[in-house]
Each structure stands twice: as C-alpha cells, then as structure tokens.
N, C-alpha and C positions, 0 to 999 in steps of 0.2 A: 787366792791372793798370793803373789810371788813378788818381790822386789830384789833387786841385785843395788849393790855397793863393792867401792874396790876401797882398799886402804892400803897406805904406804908408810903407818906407821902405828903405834899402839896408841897413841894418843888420837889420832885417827879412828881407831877401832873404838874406842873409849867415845868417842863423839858419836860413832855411830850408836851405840848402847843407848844413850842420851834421847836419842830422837826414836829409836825402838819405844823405848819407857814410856812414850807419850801417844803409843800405840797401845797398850796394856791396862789392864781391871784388875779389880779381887777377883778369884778365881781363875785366872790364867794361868798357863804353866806354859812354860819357853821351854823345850827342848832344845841346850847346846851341844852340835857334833865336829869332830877335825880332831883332827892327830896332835899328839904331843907339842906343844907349843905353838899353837894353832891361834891363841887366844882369847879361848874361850871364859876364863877367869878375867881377860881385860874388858871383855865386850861385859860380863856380869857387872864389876865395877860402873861401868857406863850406863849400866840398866839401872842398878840403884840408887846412883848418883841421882837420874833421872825421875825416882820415886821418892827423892826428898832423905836418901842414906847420904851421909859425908863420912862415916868412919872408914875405918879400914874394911876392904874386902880381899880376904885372898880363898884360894884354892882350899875348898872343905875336903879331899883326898882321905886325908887318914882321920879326922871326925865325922865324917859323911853327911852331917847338916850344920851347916851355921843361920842361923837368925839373926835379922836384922828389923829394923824399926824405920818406916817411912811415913810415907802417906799412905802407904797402903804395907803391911808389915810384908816381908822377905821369906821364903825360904828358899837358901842356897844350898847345894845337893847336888854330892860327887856320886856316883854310880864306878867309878874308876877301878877299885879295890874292890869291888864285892863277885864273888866269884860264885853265887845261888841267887833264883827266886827267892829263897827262905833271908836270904840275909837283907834283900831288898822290903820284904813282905815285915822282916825286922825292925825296921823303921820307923814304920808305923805312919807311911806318907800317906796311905790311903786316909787316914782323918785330917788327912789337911790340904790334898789338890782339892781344886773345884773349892773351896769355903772361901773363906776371908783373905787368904792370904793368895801373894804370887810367889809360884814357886819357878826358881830356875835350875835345871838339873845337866849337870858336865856328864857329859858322857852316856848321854839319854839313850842314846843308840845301841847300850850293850841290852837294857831290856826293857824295849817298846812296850811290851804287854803292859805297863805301872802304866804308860801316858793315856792321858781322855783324849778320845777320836780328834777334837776340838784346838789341841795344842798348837801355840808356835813353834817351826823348826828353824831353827839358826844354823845352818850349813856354814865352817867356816875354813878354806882351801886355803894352802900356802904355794905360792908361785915360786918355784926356786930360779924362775931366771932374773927375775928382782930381790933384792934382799927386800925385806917386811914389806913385799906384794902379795895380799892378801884379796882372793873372792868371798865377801860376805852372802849366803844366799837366807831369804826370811822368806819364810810361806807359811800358810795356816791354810788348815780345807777346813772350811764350817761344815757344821752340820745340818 
C-alpha cells in the first residue's frame, strides 16, 4: 500500500495525521522519516489527535519517549539522540511494539532493525521551491 499527499502548510500536515490515525490499531508502529524540520512531530500531533489525544504533543528528542492516553494509548519515540543499538535496546520498546499500544517513532530510520517487518512508513520531503511545500509519502508492506 502506498499513498502520496502534498501540504502546504502545518496545519495541513496536522490534517493529514488525522486521517492516517483512522488507518491505525493496537499494535501498529508508524515509522516517521525527513530531515530537520520536515514535520514530523506535526504530522505525530495529527495522528494522535486522530486517536482521541487533545493535550499537548511535542518532540520526545531529549526524553526519548512520551506517552499519551487515547483510544488506543501512544507511544511517541525520538530515535534522534541515540547514538547505539544499546541505547535504543535501552528503552525497553521491545515490550511494547506489537501490544497494545501505537507506537510512532521520529527518526525510525536511523535503526530499522527495532521496526516489525509489518510497519508504517511516513516519508516526509520538504520542497524548497515552495515554502511549506511538503511530499507526504505513507506505505506499509504486509506480511
């Protein structure tokens, strides 16, 4: 499965999140990738918004997981700062993809080995001939 979206704007991107979310179960894990201010942390907000979060969501960077509370519970999960396996294996995510919860993880892409075969990827490109013209890409290979 492969979908493409464009946005030209965070609130956009945020909308997009929204209608992701209504793609999503327990046990799912979204891999989000894109450079520095790509949106990644906007498009999370829209996903949880979309699972029934309304608080605040920002950027887990330097605590590396925040949890949140929906209809289906959160975890959100920077990969950003960790510069080992070991500090990832740290975490302690392995008890919690694949269960009950959805997990969305920034930066998924520095170490693929933590994702289940089974994950969505959120590809998200910044277009510098538009300001906040943004290629959203979403795919998931089943198993």
């Amino acid at each position: 499965m492969i979908k493409e979206f464009k946005s030209l704007s965070p609130a956009e991107t945020q909308d997009i999140g929204l209608q992701i979310a209504n793609l999503l179960q327990a046990g799912d894990t979204v891999a989000l990738i894109g450079e520095m201010g790509a949106g990644k942390t906007v498009m999370a907000k829209g996903i949880c918004q979309g699972l029934g979060y309304n608080g605040e969501v920002t950027s887990p960077s330097y605590i590396h997981v925040h949890q949140y509370a929906g209809v289906v519970d959160i975890l959100h999960v920077d990969f950003y700062l960790d510069e080992s396996e070991k500090s990832i294996f740290d975490l302690g995510l392995d008890e919690y993809i694949g269960g009950d919860y959805i997990t969305l993880i920034e930066w998924a892409d520095r170490f693929p080995q933590f994702l289940p075969e089974n994950c969505w990827w959120i590809k998200i490109t910044l277009s510098f001939n538009v300001r906040n013209n943004r290629k959203i890409i979403l795919s998931r290979h089943e198993n």
